[in-house]
Each structure stands twice: as C-alpha cells, then as structure tokens.
C-alpha positions as CSV (number, residue, x, y, z in Angstrom):
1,X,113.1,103.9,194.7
2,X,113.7,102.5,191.1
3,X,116.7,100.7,190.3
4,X,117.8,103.3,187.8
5,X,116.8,106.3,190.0
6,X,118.7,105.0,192.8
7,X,122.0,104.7,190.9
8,X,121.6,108.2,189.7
9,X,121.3,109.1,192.6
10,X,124.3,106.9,194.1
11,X,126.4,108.6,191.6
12,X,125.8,111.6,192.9
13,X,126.5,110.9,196.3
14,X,130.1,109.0,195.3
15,X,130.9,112.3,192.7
16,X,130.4,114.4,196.2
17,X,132.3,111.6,198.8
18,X,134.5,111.4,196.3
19,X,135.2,115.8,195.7
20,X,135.3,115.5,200.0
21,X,138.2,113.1,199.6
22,X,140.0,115.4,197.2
23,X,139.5,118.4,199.1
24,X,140.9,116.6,202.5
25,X,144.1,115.6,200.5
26,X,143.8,111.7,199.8
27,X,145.6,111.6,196.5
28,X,149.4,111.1,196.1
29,X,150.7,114.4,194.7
30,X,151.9,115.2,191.3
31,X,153.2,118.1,189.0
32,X,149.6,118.5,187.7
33,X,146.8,120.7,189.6
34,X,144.6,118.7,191.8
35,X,141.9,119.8,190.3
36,X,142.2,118.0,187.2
37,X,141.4,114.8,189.2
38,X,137.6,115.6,189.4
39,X,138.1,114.5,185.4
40,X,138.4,111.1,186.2
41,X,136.2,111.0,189.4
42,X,133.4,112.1,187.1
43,X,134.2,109.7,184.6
44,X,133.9,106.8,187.1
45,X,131.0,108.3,188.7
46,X,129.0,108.3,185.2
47,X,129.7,104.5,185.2
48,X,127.7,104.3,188.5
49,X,124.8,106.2,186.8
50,X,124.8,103.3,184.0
51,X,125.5,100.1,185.7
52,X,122.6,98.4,185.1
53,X,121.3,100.5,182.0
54,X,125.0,99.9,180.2
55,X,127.3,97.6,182.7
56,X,129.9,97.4,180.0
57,X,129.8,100.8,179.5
58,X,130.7,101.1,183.0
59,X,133.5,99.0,182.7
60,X,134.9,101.1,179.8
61,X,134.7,104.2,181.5
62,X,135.4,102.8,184.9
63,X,139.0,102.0,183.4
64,X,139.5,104.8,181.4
65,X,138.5,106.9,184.6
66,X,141.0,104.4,186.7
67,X,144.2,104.9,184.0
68,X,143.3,109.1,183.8
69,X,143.3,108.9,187.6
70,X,146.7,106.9,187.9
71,X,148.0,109.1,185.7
72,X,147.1,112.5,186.8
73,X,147.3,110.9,190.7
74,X,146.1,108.7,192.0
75,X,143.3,109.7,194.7
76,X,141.2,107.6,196.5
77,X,137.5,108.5,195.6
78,X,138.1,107.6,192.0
79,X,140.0,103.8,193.3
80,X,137.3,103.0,195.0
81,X,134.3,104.2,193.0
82,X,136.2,102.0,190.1
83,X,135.3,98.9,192.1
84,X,132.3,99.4,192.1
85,X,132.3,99.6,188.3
86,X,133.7,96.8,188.1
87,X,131.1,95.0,190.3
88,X,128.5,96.3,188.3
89,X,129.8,95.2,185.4
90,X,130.5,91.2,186.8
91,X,127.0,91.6,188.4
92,X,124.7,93.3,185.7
93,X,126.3,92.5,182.6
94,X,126.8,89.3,180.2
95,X,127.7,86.1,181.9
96,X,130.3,85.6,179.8
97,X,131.9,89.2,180.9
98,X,132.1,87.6,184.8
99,X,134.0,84.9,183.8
100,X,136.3,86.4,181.8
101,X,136.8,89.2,184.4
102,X,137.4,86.5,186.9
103,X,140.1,85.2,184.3
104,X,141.9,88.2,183.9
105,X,141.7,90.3,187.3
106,X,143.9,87.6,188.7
107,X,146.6,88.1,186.4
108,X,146.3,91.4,185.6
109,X,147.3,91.5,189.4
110,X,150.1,90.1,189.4
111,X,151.6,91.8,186.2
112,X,150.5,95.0,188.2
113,X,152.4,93.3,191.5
114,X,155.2,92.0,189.2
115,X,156.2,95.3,187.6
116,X,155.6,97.1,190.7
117,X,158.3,95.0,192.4
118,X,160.6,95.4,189.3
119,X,160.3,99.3,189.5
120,X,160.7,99.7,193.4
121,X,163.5,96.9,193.2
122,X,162.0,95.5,196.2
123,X,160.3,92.4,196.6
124,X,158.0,93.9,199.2
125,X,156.4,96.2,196.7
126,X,155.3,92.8,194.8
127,X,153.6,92.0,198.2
128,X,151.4,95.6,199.1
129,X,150.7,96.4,195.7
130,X,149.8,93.1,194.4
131,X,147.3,93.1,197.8
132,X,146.2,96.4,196.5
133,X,145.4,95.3,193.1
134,X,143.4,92.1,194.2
135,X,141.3,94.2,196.9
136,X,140.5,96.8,193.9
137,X,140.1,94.2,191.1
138,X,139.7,90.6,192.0
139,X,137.7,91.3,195.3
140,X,134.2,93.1,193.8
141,X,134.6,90.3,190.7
142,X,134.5,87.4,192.7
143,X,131.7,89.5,195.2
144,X,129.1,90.1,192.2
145,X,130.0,86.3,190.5
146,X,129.0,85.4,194.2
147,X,125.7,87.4,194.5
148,X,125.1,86.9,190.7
149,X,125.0,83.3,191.7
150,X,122.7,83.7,194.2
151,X,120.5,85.5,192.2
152,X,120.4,83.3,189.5
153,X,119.6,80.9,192.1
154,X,116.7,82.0,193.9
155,X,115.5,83.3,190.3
156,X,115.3,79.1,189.0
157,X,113.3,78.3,193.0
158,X,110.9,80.7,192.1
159,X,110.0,79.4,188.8
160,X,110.6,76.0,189.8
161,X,107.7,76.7,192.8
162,X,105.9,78.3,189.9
163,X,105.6,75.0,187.9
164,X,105.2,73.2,191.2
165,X,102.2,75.5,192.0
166,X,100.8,75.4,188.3
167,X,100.7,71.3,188.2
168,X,99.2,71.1,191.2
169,X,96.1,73.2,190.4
170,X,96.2,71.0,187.6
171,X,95.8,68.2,189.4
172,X,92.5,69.4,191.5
C-alpha cells in the first residue's frame, strides 16, 4: 500500500479506536457533553492523514487537537493519537524541527510537572504527571530522532555501495 494511502487509512482506523474509547468512558468527565470530544479526536486524526504530506501541519493540529481535548476532557483516544503527531512530525518533517522538539519536550514537561504539583499542592503530582508528560511528549520525539537516524543511516550505505559499485565497473 502507498505511504500516503496507508496513513489515510490509519487515520481512519485511530478516528474509530479512538470514538470506541469514548463510547466505553475513558475521558475524565466535565460540565460539557461528551460528544464534543469527537472535535478534537478528528482534529488529531486529520494530522495522521498528513504526516508525511504536511508533518508540521500535523504538529499544529496535533496540539490544537491536544489543548481542545484538555480543555473539553481529557480522553484518551485523542492523548494518544497526539503522539503520534508528534512522531510524525520529529520523523517526517525538517531536521531542524527534531532537534528543537527534542529541546523543548523536556522542558515543556517539566513546566507541565511543575505546575501540576503547584496546583495539586502535592509533590507527588510533580512525579505522575511529569511521567505522563514525558511518555506523551518526549518518548515518540526521542523514538522518531532514533529511527530518523537510522534512516538517514542506511540511506548514506546505500549510496556509499552505489559509488563503490560504480568505481568498480569503472575499473574493469
């Protein structure tokens, strides 16, 4: 299947896991209806359709998607579809983006941790929501930096072998 085909089609099968987990329950109550959580899962899910086509597109509406759901929620389908934006956007987009995402996901945990902790007036809440924060946004950066890595890797041993193979027809 063709790279952009198969992330249509992944969106479409996150938009669904994700309605699933909203009809079983898995989002932390609020005044508003439930229903307007689909919003935001939708949001995050079109960032799946465009992560290679647009990967900081994805970002953008990964986080709008992400702040929408926080503030309407938060569920779970939309948490976890937004790391995958995020991925996609350390993986598939500029170099550049990586690093700076793997600058700022660090401390934008910690603020996250740190004001968490303030709130709660409990150290502990530093603890499990900083944890949360680094699992949702440092975790899938440091994965795709890893696999981008890789990638670019393998990409330089193939041409490399390339050259190799050229001079040495060259040579005969």
């Amino acid at each position: 299947m063709a790279p952009l085909r198969q992330d249509t089609w992944m969106a479409g099968v996150f938009f669904i896991a994700g309605l699933v987990l909203l009809t079983a329950g898995v989002f932390i109550p609020r005044a508003t209806p439930p229903s307007l959580l689909i919003g935001p899962l939708a949001i995050s899910c079109a960032g799946i359709a465009l992560r290679r086509r647009a990967p900081i597109l994805t970002l953008v509406l990964g986080f709008i998607a992400l702040l929408g759901d926080i503030l309407l929620g938060p569920s779970l389908g939309t948490v976890l579809i937004f790391t995958d934006n995020i991925y996609a956007a350390a993986l598939y987009g500029p170099a550049p983006l990586s690093r700076a995402l793997l600058r700022i996901t660090p401390v934008v945990t910690l603020v996250i941790g740190t004001a968490a902790g303030y709130a709660a007036q409990d150290w502990r809440a530093i603890a499990i929501v900083g944890v949360q924060a680094g699992l949702i946004g440092i975790g899938p950066v440091i994965t795709a930096v890893i696999v981008r890595q890789h990638r670019d890797q393998a990409e330089a041993e193939r041409t490399r072998a390339e050259q190799i193979a050229r001079l040495a027809e060259l040579d005969q």
